[in-house]
MIDOSE-1310 file (N, C-alpha, C; in nm, 2 decimals, decimal comma, always signed):
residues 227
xxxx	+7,86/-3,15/-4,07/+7,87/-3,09/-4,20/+7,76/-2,99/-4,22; +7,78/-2,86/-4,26/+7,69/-2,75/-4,30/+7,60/-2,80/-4,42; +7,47/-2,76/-4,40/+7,39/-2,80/-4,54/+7,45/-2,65/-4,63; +7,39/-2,76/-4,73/+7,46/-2,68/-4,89/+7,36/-2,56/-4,88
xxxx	+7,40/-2,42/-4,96/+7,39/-2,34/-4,96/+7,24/-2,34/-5,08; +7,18/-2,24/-5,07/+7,09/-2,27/-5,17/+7,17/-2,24/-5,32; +7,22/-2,17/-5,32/+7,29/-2,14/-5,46/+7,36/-2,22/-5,54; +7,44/-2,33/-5,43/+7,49/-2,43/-5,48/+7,40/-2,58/-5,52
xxxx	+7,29/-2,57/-5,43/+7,15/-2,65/-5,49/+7,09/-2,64/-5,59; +7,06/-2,51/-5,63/+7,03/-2,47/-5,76/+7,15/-2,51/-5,86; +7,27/-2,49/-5,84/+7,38/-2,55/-5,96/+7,41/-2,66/-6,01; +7,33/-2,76/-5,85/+7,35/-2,88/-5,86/+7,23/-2,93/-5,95
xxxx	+7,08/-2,87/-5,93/+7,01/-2,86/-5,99/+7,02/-2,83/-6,16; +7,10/-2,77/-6,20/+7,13/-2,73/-6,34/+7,19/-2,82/-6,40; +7,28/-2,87/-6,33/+7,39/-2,96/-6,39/+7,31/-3,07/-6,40; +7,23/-3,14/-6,30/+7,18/-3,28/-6,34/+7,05/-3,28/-6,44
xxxx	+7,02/-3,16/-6,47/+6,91/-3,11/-6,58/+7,00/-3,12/-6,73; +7,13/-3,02/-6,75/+7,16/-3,03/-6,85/+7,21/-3,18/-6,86; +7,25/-3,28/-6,79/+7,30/-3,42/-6,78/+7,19/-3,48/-6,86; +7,08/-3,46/-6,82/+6,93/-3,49/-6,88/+6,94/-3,49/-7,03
xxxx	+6,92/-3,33/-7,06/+6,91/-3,30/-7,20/+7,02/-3,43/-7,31; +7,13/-3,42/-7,24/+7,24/-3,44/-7,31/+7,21/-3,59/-7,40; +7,16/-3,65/-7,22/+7,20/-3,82/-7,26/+7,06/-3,82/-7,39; +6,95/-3,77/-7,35/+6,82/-3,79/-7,44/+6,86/-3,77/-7,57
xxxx	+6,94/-3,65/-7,61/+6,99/-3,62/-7,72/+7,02/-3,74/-7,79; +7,19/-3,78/-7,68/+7,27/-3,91/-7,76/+7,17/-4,04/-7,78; +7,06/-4,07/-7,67/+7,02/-4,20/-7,67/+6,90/-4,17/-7,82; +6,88/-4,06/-7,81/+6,73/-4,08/-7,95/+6,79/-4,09/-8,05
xxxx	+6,94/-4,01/-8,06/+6,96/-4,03/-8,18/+7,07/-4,18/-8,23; +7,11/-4,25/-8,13/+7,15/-4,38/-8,13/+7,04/-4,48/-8,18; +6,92/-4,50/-8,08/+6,86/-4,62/-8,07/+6,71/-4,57/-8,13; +6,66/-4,44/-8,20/+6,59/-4,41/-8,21/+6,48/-4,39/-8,06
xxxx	+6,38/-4,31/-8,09/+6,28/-4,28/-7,99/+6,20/-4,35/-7,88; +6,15/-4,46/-7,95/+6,09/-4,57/-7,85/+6,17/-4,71/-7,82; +6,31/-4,70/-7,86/+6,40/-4,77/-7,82/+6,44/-4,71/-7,69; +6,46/-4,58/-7,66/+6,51/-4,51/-7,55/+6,38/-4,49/-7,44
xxxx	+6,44/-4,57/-7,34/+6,29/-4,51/-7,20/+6,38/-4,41/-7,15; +6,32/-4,39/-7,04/+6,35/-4,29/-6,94/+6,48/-4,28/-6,83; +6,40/-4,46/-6,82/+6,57/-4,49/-6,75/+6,68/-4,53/-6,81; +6,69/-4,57/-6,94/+6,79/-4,48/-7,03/+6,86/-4,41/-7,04
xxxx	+6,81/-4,28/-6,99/+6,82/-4,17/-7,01/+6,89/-4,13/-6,87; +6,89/-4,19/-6,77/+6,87/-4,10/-6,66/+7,01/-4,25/-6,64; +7,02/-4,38/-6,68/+7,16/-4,41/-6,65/+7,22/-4,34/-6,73; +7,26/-4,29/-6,81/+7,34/-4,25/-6,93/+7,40/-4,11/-6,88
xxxx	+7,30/-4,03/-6,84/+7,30/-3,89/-6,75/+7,36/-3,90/-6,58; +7,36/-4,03/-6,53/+7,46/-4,07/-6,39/+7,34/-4,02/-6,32; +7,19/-3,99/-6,33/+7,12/-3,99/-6,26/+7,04/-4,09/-6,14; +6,98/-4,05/-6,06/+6,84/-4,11/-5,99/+6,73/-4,10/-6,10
xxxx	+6,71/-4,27/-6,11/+6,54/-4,24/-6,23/+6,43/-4,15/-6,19; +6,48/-4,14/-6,09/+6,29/-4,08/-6,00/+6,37/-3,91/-6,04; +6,46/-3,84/-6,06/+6,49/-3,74/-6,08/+6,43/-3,68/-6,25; +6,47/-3,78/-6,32/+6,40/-3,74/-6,45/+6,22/-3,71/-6,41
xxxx	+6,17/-3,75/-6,38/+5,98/-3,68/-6,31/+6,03/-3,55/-6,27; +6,09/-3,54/-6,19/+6,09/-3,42/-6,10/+6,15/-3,29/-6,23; +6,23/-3,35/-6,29/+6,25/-3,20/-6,42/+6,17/-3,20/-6,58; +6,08/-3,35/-6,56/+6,00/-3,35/-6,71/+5,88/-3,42/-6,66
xxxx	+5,80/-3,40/-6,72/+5,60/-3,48/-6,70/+5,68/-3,60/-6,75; +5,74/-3,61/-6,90/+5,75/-3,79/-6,95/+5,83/-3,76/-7,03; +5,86/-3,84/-7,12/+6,01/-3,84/-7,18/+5,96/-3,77/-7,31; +5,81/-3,75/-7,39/+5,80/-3,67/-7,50/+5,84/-3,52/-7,44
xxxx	+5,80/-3,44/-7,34/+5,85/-3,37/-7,30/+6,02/-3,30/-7,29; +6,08/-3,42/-7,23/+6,23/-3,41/-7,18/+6,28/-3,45/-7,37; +6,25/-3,49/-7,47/+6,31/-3,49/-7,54/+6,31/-3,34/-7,61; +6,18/-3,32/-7,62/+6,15/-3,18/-7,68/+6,26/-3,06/-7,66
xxxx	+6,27/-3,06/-7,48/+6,33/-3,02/-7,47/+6,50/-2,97/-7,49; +6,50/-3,13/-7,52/+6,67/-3,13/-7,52/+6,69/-3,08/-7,68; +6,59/-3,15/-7,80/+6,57/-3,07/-7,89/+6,57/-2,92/-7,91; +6,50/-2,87/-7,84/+6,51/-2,72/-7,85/+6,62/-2,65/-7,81
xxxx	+6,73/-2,71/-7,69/+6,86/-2,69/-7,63/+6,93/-2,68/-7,75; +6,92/-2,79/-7,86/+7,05/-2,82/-7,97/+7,00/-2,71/-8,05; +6,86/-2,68/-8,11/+6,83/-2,57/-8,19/+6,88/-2,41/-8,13; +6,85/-2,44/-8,03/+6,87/-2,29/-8,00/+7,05/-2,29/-7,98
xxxx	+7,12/-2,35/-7,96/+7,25/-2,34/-7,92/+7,35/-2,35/-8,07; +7,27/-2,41/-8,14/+7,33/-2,44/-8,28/+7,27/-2,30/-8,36; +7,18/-2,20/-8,29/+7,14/-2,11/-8,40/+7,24/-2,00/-8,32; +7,27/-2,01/-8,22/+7,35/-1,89/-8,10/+7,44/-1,89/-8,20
xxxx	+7,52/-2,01/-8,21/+7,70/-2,04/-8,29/+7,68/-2,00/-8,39; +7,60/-2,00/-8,52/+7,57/-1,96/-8,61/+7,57/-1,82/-8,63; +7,48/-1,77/-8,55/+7,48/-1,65/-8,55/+7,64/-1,53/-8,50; +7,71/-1,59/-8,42/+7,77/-1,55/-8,33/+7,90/-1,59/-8,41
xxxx	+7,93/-1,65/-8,47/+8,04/-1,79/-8,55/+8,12/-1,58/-8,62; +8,27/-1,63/-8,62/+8,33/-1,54/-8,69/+8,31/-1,55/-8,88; +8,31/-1,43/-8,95/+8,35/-1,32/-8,91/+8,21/-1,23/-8,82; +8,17/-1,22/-8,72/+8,07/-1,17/-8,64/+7,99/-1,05/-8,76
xxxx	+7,85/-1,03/-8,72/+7,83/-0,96/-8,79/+7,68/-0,91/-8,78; +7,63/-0,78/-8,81/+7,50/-0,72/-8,73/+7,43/-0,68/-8,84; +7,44/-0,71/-8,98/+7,38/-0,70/-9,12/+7,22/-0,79/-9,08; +7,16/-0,78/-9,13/+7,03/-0,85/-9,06/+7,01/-0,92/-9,18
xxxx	+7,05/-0,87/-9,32/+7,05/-1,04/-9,40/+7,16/-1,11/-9,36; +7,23/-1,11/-9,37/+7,33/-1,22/-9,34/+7,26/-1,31/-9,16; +7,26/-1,23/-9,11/+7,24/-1,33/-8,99/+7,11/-1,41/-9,01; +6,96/-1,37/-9,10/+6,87/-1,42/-9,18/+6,91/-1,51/-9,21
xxxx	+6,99/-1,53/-9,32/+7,05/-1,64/-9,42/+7,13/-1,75/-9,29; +7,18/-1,70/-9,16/+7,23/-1,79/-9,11/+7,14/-1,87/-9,00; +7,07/-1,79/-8,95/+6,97/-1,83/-8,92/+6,89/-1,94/-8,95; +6,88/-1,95/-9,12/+6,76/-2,00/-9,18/+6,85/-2,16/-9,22
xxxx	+6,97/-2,12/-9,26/+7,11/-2,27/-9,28/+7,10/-2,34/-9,14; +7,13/-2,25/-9,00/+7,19/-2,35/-8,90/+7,03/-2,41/-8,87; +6,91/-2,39/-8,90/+6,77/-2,51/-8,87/+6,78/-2,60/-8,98; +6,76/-2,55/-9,07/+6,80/-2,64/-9,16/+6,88/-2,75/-9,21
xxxx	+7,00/-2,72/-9,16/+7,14/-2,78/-9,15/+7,11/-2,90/-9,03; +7,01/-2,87/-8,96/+6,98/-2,99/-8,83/+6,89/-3,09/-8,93; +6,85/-3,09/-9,00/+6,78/-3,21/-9,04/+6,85/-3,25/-9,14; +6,95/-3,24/-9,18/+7,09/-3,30/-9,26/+7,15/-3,38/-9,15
xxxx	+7,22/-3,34/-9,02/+7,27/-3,38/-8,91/+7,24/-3,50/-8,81; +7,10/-3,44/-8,80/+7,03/-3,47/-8,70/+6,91/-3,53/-8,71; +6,86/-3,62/-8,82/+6,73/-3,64/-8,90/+6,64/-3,72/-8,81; +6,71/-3,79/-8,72/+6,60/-3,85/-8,65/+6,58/-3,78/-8,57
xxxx	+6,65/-3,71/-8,49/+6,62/-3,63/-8,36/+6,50/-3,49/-8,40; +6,48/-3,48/-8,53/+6,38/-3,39/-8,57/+6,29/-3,40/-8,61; +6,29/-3,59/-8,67/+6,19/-3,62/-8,71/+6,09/-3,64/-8,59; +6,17/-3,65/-8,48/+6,08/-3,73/-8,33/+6,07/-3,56/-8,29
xxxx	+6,12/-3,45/-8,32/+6,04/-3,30/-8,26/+5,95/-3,30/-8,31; +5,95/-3,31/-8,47/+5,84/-3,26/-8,52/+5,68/-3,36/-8,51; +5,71/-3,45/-8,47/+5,62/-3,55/-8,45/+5,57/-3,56/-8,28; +5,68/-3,50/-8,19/+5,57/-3,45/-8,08/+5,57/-3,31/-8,09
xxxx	+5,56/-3,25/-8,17/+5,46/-3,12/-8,16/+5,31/-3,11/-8,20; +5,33/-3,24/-8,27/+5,20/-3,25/-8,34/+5,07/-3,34/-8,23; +5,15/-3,37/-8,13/+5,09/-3,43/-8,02/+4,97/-3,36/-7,92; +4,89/-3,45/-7,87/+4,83/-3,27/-7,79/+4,88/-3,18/-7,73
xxxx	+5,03/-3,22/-7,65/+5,06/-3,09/-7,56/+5,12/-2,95/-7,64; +5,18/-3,02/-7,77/+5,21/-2,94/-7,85/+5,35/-2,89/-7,81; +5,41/-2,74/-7,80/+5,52/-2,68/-7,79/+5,55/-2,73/-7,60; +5,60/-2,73/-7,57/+5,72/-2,76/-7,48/+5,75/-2,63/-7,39
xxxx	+5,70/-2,57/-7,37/+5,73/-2,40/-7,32/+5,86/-2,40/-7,18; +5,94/-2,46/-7,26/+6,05/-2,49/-7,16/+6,18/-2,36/-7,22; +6,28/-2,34/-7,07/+6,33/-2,25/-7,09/+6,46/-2,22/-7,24; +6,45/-2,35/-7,24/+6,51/-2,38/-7,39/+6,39/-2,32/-7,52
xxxx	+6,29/-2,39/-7,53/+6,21/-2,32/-7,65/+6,17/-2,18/-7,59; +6,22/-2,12/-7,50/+6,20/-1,93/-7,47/+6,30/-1,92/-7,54; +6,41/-1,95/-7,53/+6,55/-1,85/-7,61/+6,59/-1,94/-7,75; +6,48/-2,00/-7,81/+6,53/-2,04/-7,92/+6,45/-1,91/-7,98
xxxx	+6,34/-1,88/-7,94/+6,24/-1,81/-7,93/+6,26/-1,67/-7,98; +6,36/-1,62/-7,85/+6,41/-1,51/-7,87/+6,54/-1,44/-7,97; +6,59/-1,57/-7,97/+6,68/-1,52/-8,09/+6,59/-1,56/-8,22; +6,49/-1,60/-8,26/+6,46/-1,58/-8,39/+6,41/-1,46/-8,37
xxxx	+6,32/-1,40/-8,32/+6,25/-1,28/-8,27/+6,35/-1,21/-8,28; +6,45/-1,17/-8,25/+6,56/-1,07/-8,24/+6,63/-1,07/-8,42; +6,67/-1,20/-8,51/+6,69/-1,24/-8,61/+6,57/-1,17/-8,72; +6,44/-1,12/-8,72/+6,31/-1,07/-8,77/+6,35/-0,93/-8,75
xxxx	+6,39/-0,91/-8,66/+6,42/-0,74/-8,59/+6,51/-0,70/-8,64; +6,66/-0,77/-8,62/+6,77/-0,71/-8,72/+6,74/-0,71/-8,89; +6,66/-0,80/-8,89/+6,59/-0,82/-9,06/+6,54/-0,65/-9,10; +6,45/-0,62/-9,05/+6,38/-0,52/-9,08/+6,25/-0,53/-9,03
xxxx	+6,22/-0,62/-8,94/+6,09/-0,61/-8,95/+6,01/-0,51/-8,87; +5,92/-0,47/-8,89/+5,83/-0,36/-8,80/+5,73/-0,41/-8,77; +5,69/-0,53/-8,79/+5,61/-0,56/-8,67/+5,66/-0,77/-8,67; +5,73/-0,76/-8,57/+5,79/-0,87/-8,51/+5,69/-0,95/-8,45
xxxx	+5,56/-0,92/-8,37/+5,48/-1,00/-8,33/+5,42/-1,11/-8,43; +5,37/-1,05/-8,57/+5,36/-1,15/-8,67/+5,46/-1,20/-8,76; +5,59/-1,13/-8,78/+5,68/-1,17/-8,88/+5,75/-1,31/-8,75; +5,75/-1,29/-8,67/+5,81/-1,40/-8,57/+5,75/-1,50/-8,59
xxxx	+5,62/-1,53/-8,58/+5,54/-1,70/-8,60/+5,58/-1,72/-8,75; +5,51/-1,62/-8,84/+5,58/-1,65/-8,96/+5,69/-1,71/-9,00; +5,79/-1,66/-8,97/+5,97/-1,75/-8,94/+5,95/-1,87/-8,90; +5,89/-1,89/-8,79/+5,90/-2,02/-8,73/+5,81/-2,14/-8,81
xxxx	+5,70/-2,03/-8,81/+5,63/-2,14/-8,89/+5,74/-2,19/-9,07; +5,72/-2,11/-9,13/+5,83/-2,13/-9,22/+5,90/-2,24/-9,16; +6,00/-2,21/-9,11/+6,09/-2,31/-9,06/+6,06/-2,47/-9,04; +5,95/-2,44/-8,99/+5,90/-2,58/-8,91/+5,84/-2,66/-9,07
xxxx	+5,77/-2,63/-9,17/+5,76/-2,61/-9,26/+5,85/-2,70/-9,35; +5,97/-2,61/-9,37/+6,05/-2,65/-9,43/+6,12/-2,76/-9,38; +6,10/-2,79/-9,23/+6,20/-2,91/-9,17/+6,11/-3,05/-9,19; +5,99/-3,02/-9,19/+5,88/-3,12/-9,26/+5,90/-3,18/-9,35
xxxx	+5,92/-3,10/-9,47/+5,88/-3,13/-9,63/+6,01/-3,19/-9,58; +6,16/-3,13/-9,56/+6,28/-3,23/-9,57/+6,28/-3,38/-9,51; +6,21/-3,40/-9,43/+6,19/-3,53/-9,37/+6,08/-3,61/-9,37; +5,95/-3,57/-9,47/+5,89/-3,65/-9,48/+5,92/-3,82/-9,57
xxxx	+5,89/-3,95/-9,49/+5,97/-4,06/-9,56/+5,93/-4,09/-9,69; +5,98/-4,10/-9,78/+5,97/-4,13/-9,90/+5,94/-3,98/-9,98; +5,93/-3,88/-9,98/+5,90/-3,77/-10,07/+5,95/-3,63/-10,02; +6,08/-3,66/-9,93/+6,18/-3,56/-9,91/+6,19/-3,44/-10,01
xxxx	+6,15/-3,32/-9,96/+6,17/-3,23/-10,09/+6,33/-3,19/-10,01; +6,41/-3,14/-10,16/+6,56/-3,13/-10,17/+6,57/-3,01/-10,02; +6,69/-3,01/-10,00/+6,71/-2,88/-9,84/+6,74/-2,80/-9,98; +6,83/-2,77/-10,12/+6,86/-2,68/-10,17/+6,75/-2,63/-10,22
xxxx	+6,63/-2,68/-10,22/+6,50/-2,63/-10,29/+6,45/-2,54/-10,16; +6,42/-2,59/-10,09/+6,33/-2,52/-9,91/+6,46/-2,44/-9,95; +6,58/-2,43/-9,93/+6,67/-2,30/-9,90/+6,63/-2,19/-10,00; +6,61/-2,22/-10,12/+6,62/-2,14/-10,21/+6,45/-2,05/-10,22
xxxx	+6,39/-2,13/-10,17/+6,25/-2,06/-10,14/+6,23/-1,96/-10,03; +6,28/-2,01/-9,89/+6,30/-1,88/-9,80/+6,42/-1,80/-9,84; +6,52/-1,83/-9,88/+6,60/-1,69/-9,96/+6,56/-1,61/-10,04; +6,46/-1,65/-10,12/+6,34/-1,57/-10,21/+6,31/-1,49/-10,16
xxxx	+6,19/-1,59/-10,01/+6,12/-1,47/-9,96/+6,20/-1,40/-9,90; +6,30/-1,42/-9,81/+6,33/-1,27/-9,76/+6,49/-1,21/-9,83; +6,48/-1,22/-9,93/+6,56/-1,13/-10,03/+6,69/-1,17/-10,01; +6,72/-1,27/-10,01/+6,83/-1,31/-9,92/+6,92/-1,35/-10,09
xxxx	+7,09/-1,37/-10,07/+7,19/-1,43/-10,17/+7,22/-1,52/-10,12; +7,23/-1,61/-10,27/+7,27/-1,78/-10,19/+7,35/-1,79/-10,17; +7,48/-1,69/-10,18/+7,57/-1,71/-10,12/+7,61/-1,66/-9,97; +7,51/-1,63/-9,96/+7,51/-1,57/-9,81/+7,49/-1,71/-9,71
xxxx	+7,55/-1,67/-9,54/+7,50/-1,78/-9,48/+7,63/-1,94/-9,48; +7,53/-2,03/-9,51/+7,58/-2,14/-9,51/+7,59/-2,19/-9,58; +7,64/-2,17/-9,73/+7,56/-2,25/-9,84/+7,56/-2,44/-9,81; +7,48/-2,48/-9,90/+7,50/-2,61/-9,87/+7,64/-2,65/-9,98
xxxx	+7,74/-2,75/-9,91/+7,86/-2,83/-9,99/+7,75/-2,88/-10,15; +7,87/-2,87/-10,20/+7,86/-2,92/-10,39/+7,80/-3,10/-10,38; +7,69/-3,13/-10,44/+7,67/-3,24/-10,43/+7,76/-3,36/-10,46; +7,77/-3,45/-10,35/+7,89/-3,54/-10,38/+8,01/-3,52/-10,26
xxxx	+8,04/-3,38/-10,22/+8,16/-3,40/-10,15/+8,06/-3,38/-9,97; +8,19/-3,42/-9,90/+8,07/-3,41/-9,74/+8,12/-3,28/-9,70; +8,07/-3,25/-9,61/+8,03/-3,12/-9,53/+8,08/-3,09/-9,38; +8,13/-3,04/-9,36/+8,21/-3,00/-9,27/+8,10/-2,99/-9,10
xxxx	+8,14/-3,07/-9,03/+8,02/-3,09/-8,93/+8,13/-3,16/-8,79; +8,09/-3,04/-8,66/+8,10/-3,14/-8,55/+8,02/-3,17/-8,49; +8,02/-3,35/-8,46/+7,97/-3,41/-8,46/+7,95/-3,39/-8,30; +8,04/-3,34/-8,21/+8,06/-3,35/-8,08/+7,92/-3,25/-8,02
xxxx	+7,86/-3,30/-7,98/+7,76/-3,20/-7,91/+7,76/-3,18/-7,77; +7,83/-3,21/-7,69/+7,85/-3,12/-7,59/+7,88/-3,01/-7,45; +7,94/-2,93/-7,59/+7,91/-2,80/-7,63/+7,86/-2,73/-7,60; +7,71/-2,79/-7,66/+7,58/-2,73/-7,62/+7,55/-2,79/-7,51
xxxx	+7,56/-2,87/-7,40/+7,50/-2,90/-7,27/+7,62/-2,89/-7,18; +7,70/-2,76/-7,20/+7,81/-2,75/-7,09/+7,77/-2,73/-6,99; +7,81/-2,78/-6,88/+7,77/-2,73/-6,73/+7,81/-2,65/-6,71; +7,94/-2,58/-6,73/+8,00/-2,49/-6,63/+7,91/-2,38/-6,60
xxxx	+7,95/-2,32/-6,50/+7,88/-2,18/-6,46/+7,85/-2,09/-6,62; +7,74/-1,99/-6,70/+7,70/-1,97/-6,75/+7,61/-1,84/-6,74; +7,63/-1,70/-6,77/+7,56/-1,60/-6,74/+7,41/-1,65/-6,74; +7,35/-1,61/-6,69/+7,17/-1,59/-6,67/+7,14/-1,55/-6,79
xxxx	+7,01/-1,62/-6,87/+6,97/-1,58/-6,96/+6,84/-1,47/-6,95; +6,78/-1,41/-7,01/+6,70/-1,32/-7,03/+6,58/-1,41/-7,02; +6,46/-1,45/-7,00/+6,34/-1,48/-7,02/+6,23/-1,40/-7,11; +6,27/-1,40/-7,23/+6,16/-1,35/-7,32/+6,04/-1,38/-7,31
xxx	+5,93/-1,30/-7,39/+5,82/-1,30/-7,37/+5,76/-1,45/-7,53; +5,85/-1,42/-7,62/+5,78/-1,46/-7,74/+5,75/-1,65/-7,71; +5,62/-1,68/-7,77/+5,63/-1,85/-7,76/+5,60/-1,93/-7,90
């Protein structure tokens, strides 16, 4: 038998990485964070345990990661979601719903990002938080911004911010409050975007994620510079 091709190594390589993200996703948000180890993670994904080391330092790492996969893939659809559109408020306003909308969804899996960022290694400079990266960066630019180097941290910080105050335990400030403050600042209509459902009825959500960790073959992403 011919050894495998390098190209097909690398695929094979991709696939048992996104297998990674996926299972971390389902297991943190099932059993919570320190209910989930590594090997966990890596039965759940049909991996080799010793394979999870080889694509993450430890599992605060690999979750980061997988976190940043769902943000960035959930802000792609958002942005991208019909009727399509190149208005730079509107995609602002959608932008600023689909992070937000994750800590309605997804409360533990944000509470455990926000809580390893605050850790020493901090951000995760994985190729996931590059292109979550890049589409807010690009989201500041269709906005109007003229200088994106600082309106970019600004956004993010904002954001991060806002996903805080929503999840801190016991003194949650409202998501329609945090929405109605960054729609302020950047000039935005509350009808624009996502609004949030009328209090009382539920909200239209797939729950199937995925989606977001399809293996199939996948154009090459760009490697931005922004972190």
């Amino acid at each position: 038998m011919s050894p495998r091709s390098a190209s097909v190594n690398e695929e094979l390589r991709r696939r048992s990485r996104e297998r990674l993200l996926h299972a971390a996703v389902e297991l943190v948000s099932e059993r919570g964070y320190d209910a989930t180890t590594l090997g966990d993670i890596a039965d759940r994904a049909g991996s080799a345990r010793g394979l999870v080391s080889y694509y993450f330092p430890g599992k605060r790492q690999l979750l980061q990661s997988a976190v940043h996969r769902l943000m960035h893939r959930t802000l792609e659809e958002a942005l991208e979601r019909e009727p399509r559109t190149q208005d730079g408020r509107e995609r602002m306003a959608r932008a600023i719903d689909a992070i937000l909308g994750l800590t309605v969804h997804h409360p533990v899996l944000m509470r455990q990002h926000m809580a390893g960022i605050l850790q020493a290694e901090g951000f995760v400079q994985c190729p996931e938080q590059k292109r979550l990266a890049e589409l807010l960066r690009d989201t500041v630019v269709r906005h109007g911004s003229a200088a994106p180097e600082t309106d970019y941290p600004m956004l993010r910080a904002l954001l991060m911010g806002a996903v805080y105050a929503a999840l801190v335990p016991g003194v949650p400030m409202p998501l329609a409050v945090l929405r109605a403050e960054l729609f302020k600042r950047y000039g935005l209509a509350w009808e624009m975007g996502a609004p949030p459902a009328p209090e009382g009825t539920d909200e239209a959500y797939d729950a199937d994620l995925s989606r977001f960790f399809a293996t199939e073959d996948r154009p090459p992403q760009s490697s931005g510079q922004p972190k």
